[in-house]
N, C-alpha and C positions, 0 to 999 in steps of 0.2 A: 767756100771761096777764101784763098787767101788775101790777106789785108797788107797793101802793096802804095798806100799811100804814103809819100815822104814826109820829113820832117818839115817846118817852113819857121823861119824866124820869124818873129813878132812884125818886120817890114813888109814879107810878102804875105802874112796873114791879114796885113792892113788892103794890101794890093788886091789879094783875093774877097773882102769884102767891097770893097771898090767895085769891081769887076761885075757882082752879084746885085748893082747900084744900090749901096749903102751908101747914104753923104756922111764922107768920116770928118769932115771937116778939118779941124789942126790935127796936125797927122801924128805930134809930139804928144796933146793929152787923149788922140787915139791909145798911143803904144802905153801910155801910162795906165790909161783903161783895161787892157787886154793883158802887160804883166801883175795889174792888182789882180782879175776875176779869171785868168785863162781861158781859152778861143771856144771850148765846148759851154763854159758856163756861159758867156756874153752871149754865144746864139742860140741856146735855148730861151735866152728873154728877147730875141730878134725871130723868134717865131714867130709868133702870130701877126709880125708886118712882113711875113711869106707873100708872094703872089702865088694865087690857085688857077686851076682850068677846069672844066668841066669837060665829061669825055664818056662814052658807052663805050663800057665791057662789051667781053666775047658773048655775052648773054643778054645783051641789050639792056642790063642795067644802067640806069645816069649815075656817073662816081663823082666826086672831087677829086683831082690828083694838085698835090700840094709842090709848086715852082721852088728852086732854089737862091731864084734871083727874090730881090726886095720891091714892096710896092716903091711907087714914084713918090718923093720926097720924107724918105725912109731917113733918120738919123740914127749916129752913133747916139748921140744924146738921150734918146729914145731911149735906149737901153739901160745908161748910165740910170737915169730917173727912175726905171723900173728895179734894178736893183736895189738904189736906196732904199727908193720906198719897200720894198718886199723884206730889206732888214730889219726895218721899222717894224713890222709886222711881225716876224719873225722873235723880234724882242719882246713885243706885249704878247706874243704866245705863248713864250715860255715863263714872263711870269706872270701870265694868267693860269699855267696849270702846274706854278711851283704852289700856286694857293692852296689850287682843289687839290692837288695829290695829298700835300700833308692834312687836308683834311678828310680826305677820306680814308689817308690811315687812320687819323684820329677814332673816325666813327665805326668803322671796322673794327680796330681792337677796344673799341668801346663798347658796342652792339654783343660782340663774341664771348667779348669778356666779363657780361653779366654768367654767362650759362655755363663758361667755365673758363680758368687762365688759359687753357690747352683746349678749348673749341676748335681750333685751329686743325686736331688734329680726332677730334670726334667724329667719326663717318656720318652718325645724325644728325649733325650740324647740317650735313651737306646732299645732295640729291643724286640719289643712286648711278642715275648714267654716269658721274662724276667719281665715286667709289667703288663701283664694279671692274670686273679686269678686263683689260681688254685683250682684243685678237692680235696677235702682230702679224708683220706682213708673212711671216712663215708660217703662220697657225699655231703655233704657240702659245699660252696667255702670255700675256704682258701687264709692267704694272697698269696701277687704274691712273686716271688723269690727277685723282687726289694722290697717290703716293710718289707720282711724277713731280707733283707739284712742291711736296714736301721737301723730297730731293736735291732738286733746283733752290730751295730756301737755306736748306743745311748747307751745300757749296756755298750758300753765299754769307750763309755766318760761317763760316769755316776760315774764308779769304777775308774777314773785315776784320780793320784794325782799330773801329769804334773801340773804346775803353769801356762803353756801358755792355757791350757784345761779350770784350774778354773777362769783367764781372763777373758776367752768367756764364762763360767756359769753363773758368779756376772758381765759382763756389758751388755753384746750381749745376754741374755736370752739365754743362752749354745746352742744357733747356730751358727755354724762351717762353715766358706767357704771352700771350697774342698781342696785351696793350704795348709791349716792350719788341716786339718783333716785329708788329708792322711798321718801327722807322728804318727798316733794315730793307724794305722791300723797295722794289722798281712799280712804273707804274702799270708795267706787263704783270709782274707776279699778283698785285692786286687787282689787276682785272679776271686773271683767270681764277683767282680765289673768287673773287665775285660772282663771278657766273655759274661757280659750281653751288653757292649756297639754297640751302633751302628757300622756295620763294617767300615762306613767310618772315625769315628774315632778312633777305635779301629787300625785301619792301618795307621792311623797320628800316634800313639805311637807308633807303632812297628816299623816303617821306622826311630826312632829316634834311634832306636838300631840296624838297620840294617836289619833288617826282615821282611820280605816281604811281609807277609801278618797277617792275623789276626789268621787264624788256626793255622801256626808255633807259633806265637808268645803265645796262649792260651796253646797250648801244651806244651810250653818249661818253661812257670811256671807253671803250674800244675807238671813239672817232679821236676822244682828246690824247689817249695816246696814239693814235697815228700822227696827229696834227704835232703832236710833242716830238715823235721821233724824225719826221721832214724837218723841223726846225731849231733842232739839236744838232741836224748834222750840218748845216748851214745849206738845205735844201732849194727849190725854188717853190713856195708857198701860195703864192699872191690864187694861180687859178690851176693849182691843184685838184685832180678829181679824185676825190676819198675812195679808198679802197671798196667800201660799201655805203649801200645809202645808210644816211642817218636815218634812225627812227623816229617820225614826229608825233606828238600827243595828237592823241583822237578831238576831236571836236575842239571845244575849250576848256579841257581839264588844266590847260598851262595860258593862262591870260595872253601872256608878255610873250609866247611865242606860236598867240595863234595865226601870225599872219605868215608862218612856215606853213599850213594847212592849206591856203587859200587853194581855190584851183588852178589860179594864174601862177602859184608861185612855183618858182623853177625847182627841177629836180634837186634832190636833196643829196648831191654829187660835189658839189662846192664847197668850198672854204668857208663862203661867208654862213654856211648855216653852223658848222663846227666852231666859229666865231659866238654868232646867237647864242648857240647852248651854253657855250663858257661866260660871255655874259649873263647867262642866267641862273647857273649854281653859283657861279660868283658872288650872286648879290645875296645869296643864304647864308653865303662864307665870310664875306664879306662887304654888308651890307653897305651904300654908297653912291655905288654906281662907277667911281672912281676909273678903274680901267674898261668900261664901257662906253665912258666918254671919251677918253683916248683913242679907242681904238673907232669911234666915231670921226673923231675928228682927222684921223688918218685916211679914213673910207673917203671920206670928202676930198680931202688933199689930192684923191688915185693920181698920177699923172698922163690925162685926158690926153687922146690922140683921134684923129680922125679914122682911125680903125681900131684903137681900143679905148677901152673904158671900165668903170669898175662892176658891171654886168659881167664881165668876162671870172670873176669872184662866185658869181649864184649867186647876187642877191637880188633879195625879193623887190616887188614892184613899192613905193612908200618905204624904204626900209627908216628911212631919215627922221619918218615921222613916228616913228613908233615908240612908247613910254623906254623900252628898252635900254634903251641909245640915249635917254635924257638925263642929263642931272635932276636927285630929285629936289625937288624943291623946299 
């Protein structure tokens, strides 16, 4: 289908949410609202005050089919408050995982660079399915996901204009020991470095942040770099659904986040568990508590509507009460 909709200025976009009964109320910090965040971003935060209907398919299943118009006493205002606050959010996210990241280069080229400067590039470092070649889609081999990976790390010392990078260019023939390479990396290259490592040392890093084994700890950056990449790009965060669930500890091998386990607690789809976990390698990183209270005291703040609330986050039932969340004492 071709895409045959007109252009509309910021007046008849006001008109058309009008029409949709949206109370836009002053119609001048309407216009001022929609040329700061533009009309796609403003109503993806005027979602979820959609009206729905309920209806049976051709198969007699009961759907939702979701209205275009707005529930009854729907504001622009609504929306404005949800963006601020999801900026807010947005900000303690990112420097909640400017911490972990450069810590976990730290312990990376710390961990590697006991067994050798260049671990990095030792296939026994790492776990075969991760060293092996692989198929490509023509039958081919192809490299392995470790000389892919390599790859991907040379391009990117190649194009860096760090001064400690061109050091090791013009005197060490621009090879890198690992404690000196991983501040060169992103927080995608060290995850997939990560999940290639052999588990016994892949769980010497994790136990340096409390975690207990290698699965939690490969699950919980892959969510902190998604959560990192939504909110880098100035995404919409607040009730984001993670790409996959997080992985939560078994029983209570993780104190302060066994109330992720409960049975009442909600799928682990949510923001606010990728919150949880960053509050709690944080506090191995940086012992405190300091932006777990913040981002507490945000949580409280949500701004509460008769059809949203900060449930619509995935968080747990008591999240308020939990040590996590507390200053300590």
């Amino acid at each position: 289908m071709e895409y045959a909709k007109p252009w509309l200025s910021i007046e008849d976009q006001i008109e058309g949410l009008s029409r949709r009964g949206l109370e836009v109320g002053d119609r001048r910090e309407a216009g001022a609202i929609l040329r700061n965040v533009g009309y796609y971003r403003l109503t993806g935060y005027l979602y979820p005050f959609r009206q729905s209907e309920r209806y049976v398919d051709d198969d007699g299943r009961k759907r939702t089919r979701i209205l275009s118009s707005y529930e009854p006493g729907v504001r622009m205002d609504d929306a404005a408050q949800l963006i601020d606050f999801d900026r807010e959010l947005r900000m303690l996210v990112l420097e909640g995982v400017e911490r972990i990241e450069i810590a976990l280069r730290m312990q990376l080229g710390y961990s590697l660079g006991q067994r050798s400067a260049f671990a990095h590039e030792d296939a026994s470092a790492f776990l075969s399915a991760f060293t092996d070649p692989q198929m490509g889609e023509d039958g081919e081999p192809a490299p392995s996901r470790h000389e892919a990976w390599l790859e991907r790390v040379r391009q990117r010392q190649n194009n860096s204009d760090e001064a400690f990078v061109a050091h090791f260019r013009h005197k060490y023939d621009d090879r890198m020991p690992i404690w000196a390479l991983t501040e060169i990396l992103e927080l995608g290259h060290t995850s997939r470095l990560y999940g290639g490592l052999r588990n016994d040392i892949a769980t010497e890093i994790a136990g340096a942040f409390g975690v207990p084994t290698k699965q939690l700890m490969q699950s919980w950056i892959a969510t902190i770099n998604y959560v990192r990449n939504v909110a880098a790009h100035h995404s919409r965060l607040y009730n984001r659904k993670l790409v996959s669930a997080l992985k939560r500890p078994k029983g209570n091998t993780v104190p302060l986040l066994a109330h992720l386990t409960q049975e009442e607690a909600p799928k682990q789809f949510g923001t606010y568990s990728a919150l949880a976990v960053m509050a709690y390698v944080l506090e191995t990183v940086h012992p405190g508590r300091d932006w777990a209270v913040r981002v507490a005291a945000l949580l409280r703040n949500f701004p509460t509507t008769a059809r949203l609330n900060v449930g619509s986050m995935g968080v747990a039932a008591g999240w308020i009460e939990q040590d996590l969340w507390k200053e300590r004492a």
